[in-house]
C-alpha positions as CSV (number, residue, x, y, z in Angstrom):
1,X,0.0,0.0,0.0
2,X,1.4,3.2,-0.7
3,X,1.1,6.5,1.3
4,X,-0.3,9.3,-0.6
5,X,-2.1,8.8,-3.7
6,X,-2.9,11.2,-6.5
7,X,-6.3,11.7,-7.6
8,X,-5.6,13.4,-11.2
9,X,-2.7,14.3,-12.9
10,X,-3.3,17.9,-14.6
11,X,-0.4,21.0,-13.8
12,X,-1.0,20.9,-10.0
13,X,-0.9,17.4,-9.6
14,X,1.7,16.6,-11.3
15,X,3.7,19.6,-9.8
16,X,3.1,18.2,-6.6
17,X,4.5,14.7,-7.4
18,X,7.5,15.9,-8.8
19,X,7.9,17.6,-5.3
20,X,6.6,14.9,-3.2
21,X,9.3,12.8,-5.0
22,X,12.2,15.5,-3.0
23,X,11.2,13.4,-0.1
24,X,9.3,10.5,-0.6
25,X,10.2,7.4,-2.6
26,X,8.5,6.4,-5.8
27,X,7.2,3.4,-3.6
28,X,5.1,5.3,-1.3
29,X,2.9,7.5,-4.0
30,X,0.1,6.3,-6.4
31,X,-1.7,8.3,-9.1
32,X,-4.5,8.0,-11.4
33,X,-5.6,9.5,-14.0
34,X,-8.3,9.0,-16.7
35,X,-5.7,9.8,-19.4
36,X,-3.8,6.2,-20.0
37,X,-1.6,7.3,-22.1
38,X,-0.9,10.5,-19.4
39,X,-0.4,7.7,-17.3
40,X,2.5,5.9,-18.3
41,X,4.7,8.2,-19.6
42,X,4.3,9.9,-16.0
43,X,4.7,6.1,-14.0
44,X,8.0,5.9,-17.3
45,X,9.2,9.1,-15.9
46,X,8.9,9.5,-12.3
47,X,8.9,5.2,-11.5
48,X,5.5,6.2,-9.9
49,X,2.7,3.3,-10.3
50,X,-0.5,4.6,-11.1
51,X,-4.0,3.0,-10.2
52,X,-6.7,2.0,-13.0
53,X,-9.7,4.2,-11.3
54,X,-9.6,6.5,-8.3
55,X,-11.5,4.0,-6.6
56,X,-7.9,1.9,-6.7
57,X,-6.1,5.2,-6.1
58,X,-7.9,5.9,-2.7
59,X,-7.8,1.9,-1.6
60,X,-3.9,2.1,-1.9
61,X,-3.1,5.2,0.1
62,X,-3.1,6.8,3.3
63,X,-3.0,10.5,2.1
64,X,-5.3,11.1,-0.8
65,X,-4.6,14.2,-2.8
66,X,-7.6,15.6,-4.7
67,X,-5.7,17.2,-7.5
68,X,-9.2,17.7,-9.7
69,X,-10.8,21.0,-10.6
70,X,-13.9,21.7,-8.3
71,X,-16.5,21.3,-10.4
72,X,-15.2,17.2,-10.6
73,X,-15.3,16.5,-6.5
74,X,-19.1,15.4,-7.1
75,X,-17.7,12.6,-9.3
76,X,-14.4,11.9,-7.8
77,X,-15.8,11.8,-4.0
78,X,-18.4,9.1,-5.2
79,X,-15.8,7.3,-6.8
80,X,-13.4,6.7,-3.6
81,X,-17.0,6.8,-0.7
82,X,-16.5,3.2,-0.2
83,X,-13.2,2.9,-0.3
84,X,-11.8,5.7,2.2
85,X,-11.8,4.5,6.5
86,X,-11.2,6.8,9.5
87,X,-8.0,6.0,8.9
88,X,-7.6,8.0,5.9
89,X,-6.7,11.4,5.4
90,X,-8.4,13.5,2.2
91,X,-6.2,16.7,1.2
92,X,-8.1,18.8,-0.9
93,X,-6.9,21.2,-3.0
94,X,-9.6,23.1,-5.1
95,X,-10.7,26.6,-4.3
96,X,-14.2,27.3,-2.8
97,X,-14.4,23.8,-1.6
98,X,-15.0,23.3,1.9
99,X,-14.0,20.8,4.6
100,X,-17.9,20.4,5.7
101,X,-18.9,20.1,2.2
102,X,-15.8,16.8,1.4
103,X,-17.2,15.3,5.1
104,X,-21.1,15.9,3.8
105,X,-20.0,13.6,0.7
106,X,-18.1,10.9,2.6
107,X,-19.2,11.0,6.5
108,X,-18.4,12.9,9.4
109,X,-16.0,10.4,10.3
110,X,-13.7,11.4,7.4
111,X,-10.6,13.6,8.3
112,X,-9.8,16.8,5.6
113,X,-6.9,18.5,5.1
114,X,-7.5,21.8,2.9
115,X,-4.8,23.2,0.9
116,X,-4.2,25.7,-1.7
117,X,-0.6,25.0,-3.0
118,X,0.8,26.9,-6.3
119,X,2.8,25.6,-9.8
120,X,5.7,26.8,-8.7
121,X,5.9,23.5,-6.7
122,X,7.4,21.6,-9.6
123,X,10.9,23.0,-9.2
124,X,10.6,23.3,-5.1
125,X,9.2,26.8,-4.6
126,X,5.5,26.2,-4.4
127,X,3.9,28.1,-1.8
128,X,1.1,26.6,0.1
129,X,-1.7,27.4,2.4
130,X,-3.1,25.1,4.5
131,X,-6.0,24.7,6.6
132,X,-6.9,21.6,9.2
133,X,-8.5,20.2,12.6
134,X,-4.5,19.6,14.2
135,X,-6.3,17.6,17.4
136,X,-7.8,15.1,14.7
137,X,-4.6,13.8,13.4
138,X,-2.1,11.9,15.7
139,X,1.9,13.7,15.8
140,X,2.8,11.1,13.4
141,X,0.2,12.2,11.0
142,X,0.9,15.9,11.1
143,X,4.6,15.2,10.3
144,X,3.8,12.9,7.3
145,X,1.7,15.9,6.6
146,X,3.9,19.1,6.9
147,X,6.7,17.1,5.2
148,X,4.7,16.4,2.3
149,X,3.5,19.8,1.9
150,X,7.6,20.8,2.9
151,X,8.5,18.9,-0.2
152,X,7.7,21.4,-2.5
153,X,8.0,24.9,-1.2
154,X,6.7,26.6,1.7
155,X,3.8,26.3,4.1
156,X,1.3,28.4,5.8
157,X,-1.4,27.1,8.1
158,X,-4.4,29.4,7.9
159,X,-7.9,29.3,9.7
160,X,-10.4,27.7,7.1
161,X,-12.0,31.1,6.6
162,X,-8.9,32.7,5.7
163,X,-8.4,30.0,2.8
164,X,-10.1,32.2,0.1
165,X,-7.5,34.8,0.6
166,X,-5.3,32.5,0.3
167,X,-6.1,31.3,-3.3
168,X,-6.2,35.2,-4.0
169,X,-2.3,36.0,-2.7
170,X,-0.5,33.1,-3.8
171,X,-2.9,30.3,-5.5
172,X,-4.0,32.4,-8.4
173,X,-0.9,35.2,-8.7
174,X,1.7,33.4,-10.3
175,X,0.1,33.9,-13.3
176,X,-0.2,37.6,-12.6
177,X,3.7,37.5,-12.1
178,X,3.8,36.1,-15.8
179,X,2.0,38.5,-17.0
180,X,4.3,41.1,-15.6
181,X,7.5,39.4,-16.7
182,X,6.0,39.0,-20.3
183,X,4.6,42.8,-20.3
184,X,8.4,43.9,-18.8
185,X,10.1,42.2,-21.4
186,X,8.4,43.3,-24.1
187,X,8.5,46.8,-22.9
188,X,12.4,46.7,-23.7
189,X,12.3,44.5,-26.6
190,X,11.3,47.8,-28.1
191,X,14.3,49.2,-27.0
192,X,16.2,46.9,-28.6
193,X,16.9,43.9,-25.9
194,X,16.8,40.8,-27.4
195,X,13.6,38.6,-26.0
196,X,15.7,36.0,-24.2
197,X,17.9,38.4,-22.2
198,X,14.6,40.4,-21.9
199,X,13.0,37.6,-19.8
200,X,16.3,36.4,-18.3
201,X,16.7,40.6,-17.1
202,X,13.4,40.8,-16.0
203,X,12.4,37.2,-14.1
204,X,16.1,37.3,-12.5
205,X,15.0,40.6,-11.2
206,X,11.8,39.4,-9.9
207,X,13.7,36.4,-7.8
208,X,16.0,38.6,-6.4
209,X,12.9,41.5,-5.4
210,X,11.2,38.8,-3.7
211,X,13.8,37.0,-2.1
212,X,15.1,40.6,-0.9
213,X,11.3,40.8,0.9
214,X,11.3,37.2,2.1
215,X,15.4,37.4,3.8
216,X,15.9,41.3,4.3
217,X,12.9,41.3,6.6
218,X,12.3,44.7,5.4
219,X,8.9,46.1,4.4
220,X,8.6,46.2,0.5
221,X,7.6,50.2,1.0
222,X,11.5,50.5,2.5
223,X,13.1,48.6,-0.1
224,X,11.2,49.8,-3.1
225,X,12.6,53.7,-1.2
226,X,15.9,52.5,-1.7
227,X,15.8,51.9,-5.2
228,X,13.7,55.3,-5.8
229,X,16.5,57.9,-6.0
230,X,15.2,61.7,-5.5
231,X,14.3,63.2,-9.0
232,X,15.9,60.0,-10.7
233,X,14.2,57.8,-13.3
234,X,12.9,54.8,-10.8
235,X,10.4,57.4,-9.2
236,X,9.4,58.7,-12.2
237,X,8.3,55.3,-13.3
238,X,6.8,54.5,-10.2
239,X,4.8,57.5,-10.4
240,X,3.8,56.8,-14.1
241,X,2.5,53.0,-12.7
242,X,0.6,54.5,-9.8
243,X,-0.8,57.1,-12.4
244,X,-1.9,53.9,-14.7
245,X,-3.8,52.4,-11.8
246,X,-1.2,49.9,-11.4
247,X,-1.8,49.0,-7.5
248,X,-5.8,49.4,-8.2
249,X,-6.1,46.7,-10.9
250,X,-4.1,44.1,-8.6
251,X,-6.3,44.9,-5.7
252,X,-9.2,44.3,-8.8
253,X,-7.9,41.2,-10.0
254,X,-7.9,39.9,-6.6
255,X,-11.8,40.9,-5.6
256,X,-12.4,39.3,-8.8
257,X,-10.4,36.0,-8.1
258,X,-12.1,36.3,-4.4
259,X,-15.8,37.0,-5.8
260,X,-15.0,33.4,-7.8
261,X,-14.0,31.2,-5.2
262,X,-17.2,32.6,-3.0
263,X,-19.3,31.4,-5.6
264,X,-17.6,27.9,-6.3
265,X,-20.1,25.4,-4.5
C-alpha cells in the first residue's frame, strides 16, 4: 500500500508529485488519472505506479490528494465513498471547496486537510496554504503531513476562513507575475533587448525582489525607497505606474479572483 495517492494528474498534480518525490520514494505514491496514455509516460518518468480508477487510487493510500478542478469532486468523491476509513486522510486542494462540504459527501468520520498549494511546486518553490483540525490527526500524522507539503515549497497554516485569501495572494498570482514578466520584457524588446535576455533581465530581477522581501525582513515600501533615488528615473516610473492604476487593478484582479471562489459550490 502506498502512502499518498494522487487523484488526477493535470499542472497541480503533477507539480506536486514531482515535489513529493524530493522526499518521498516512488514506492510510497500512487496516481490515477483517466488519461492512460498521461499515465505511463508519467509512472516511465517518475517510476511512480498509477492506479486503474480512483477508486484503486484511494484503496492504496493513506493520504489522498484531490488534484481535480472543483467542479469534478461530485464525481471523484463518489468514486473513492466506499473505499476511504477513518483512517484516511483527504487533502483537498480546489478553491471554494469546503471541509464540511468533502465530510457531507463521505461521513463525518472522514478527516480533511485543505490546501491551496501553487505551480511553482514543480521545481521546489510552491507556496502553500493550508488549513486543518490539528487535534484530529495523531503527531505522526501531522509530520507525514507538513513534510509532504515541505517537499515542495513553503507552508502556511491558515484558519479555514482565511483560505479564500489564500487562493487570491499566492494560488492564483503566479500567473499575474507572468504576466508582468512578459509585459516587462516586451517593454524593452522595443528598445532593442533581445527577447531572451529580456525575460532572463526581468524574471532574475523578480527572484531577487522577492527574495530581498522574504530574507531582508524589510517592508517592501522600504526597499522599493531604496531603489527610488530623489528626481531619478525609478520614481518617475513609479509614479507613471501608480498614475496607470497599477496597485488598483491588482487589488481588482484579486476581488475578482475572491468573488469566484465565493461562488464555487
Amino acid at each position: 500500500m502506498a502512502k499518498i495517492g494522487f487523484i488526477g494528474m493535470g499542472n497541480m498534480g503533477y507539480a506536486m508529485l514531482k515535489g513529493a518525490l524530493a522526499a518521498f520514494s516512488p514506492s510510497d505514491i500512487i496516481f490515477s488519472s483517466p488519461d492512460r496514455e498521461k499515465c505511463e509516460r508519467i509512472s516511465s518518468e517518475t517510476c511512480v505506479r498509477f492506479a486503474e480508477s480512483n477508486a484503486e487510487c484511494g484503496n492504496n493510500a493513506k493520504y489522498i490528494v484531490l488534484a481535480v478542478k472543483p467542479q469534478m469532486y461530485p464525481t471523484v468523491l463518489k468514486n473513492i465513498v466506499n473505499v476511504v476509513t477513518e483512517e484516511s486522510v483527504i487533502i483537498s486542494i480546489a478553491p471554494g471547496i469546503t471541509i464540511a462540504s468533502i465530510k457531507n459527501a463521505l461521513g463525518s468520520n472522514i478527516r480533511v486537510v485543505r490546501a491551496m498549494p501553487n505551480t511553482p511546486a514543480l521545481i521546489g518553490e510552491g507556496m502553500t496554504g493550508v488549513s486543518y483540525n490539528m487535534t484530529d490527526f495523531s503527531f505522526d500524522e501531522r509530520d507525514v503531513i507538513d513534510k509532504f507539503f515541505n517537499s515542495f515549497g513553503k507552508v502556511v497554516y491558515v484558519d479555514e476562513k482565511l483560505m479564500d485569501g489564500i487562493v487570491c495572494a499566492s494560488g492564483s498570482s503566479p500567473a499575474y507575475v507572468y504576466m508582468f514578466i512578459e509585459a516587462m520584457a516586451d517593454s524593452v524588446v522595443k528598445y532593442g533587448i533581445k527577447r531572451d535576455d529580456a525575460y532572463k533581465l526581468v524574471a532574475q530581477t523578480v527572484l531577487g525582489s522577492a527574495k530581498m522581501v522574504l530574507e531582508s525582513g524589510e517592508h517592501p515600501a522600504v526597499l522599493k525607497d531604496k531603489v527610488c533615488s530623489p528626481g531619478g528615473t525609478t520614481i518617475q516610473a513609479v509614479s507613471a505606474l501608480e498614475e496607470n492604476g497599477f496597485r488598483n487593478a491588482l487589488i481588482k484582479a484579486t476581488d475578482a479572483c475572491y468573488d469566484k471562489c465565493t461562488s464555487i459550490k
